[in-house]
N, C-alpha and C positions, 0 to 999 in steps of 0.2 A: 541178544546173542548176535555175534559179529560171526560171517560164514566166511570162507577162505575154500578157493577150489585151485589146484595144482598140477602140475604132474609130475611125477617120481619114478622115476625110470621106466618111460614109456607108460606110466598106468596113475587116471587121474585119484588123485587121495583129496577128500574134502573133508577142511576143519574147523567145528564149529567150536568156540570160544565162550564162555562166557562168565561175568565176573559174580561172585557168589558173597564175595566180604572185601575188606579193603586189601585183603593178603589172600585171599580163595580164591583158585580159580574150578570150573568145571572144563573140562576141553573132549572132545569127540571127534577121535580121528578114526573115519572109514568105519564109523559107528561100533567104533570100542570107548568106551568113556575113563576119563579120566579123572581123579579130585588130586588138587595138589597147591601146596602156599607157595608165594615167590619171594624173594631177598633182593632188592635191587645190588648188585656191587660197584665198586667204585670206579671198577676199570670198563664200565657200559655192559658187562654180560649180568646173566642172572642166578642165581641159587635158588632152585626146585627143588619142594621138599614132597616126595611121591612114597605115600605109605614109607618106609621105613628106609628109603634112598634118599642120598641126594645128587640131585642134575645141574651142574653146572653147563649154561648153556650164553652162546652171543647167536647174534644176527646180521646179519648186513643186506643189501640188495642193491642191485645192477641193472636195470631197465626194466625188464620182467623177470629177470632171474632171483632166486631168493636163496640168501646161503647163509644156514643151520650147522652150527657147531655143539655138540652135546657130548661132553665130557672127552672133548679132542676128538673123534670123529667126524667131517664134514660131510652134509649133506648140500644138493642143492638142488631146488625144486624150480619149477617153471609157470608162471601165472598162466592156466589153462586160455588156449588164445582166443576163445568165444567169447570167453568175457570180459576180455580185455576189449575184445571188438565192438564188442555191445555200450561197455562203459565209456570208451571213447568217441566212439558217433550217437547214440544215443538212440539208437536204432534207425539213424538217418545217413546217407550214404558222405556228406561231406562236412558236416558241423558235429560236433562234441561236447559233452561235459562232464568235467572233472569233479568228483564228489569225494570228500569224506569218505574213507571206510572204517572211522569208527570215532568218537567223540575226541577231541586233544587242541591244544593249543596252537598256532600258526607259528616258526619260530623261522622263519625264512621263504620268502619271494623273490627268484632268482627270475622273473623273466616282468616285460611289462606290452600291454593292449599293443597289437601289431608287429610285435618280434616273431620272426620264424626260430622254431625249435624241431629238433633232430629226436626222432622216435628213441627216447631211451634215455633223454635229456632229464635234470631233474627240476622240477617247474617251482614248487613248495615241498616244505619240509613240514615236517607238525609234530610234536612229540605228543604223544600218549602213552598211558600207563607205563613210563617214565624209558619209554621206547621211542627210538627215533623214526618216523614213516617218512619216506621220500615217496612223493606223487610226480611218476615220470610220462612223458609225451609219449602215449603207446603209439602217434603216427607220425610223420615228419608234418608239420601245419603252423598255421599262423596263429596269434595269442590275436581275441576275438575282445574278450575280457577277461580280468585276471578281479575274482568279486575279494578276494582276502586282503590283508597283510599282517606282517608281524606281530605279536603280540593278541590277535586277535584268537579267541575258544569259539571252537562250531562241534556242531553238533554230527553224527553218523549223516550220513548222507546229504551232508550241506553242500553246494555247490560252490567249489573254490576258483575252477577253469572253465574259461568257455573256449572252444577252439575250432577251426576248420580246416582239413586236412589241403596239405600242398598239390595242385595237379599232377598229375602221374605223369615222366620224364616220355 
């Protein structure tokens, strides 16, 4: 189960995911549960099929910003910033590591060992469950080591960045 924590208008919502069949998912938001199969479509959104509805829904993301379209409604939620802080330093005040958050393929390496990147910057790319994930610089820092590239599958919590934040101006 892959856990997701947010914040949605001012109030943190956390959602845990998990895959049940190759079309099933289970999801648990703010511990209401959900079962529901999905439809990849061709233009990158998906078709949710929830009891006796269907959810056409896309995605996109912006640094920490995460923005949710569900049948022309937008939402957009905020990666809660504790754990952004946490997963970026690593619970160490100047060095970091970028990790998987959730098994998928490497489909882009946009930085290399010693380039400074901009908090928000997109580092690698990875698609999973036929979704696109951008792993962005939550701090402005130097690329330390960059452990992936292209074409490479990792696994949930694989370590793809290693980084050390910029000194404070």
């Amino acid at each position: 189960m892959t856990s997701f924590r947010y914040v949605f208008q001012g109030q943190t919502c956390t959602i845990d995911l998990a895959r049940l069949s190759d079309d099933q998912w289970r999801a648990v938001i703010n511990n209401r549960e959900y079962i529901f199969t999905t439809h990849a479509l061709s233009d990158g959104g998906w078709q949710l099929h929830l009891d006796a509805a269907r959810v056409t829904a896309y995605t996109a993301a912006e640094g920490d910003r995460r923005y949710v379209y569900v049948n022309g409604v937008q939402y957009m939620l905020e990666v809660e910033q504790d754990i952004v802080s946490r997963r970026a330093t690593g619970g160490r005040s100047s060095t970091g590591r970028l990790t998987a958050q959730m098994p998928g393929q490497v489909r882009a390496v946009s930085i290399s060992t010693g380039d400074s990147v901009s908090r928000g910057q997109t580092l690698v790319v990875l698609e999973a469950m036929k979704m696109e994930l951008r792993v962005t610089a939550p701090i402005d820092a130097t690329i330390l080591r960059v452990l992936v590239q292209p074409g490479d599958v990792v696994e949930r919590d694989a370590l793809l960045v290693e980084l050390q934040a910029l000194p404070s101006a």
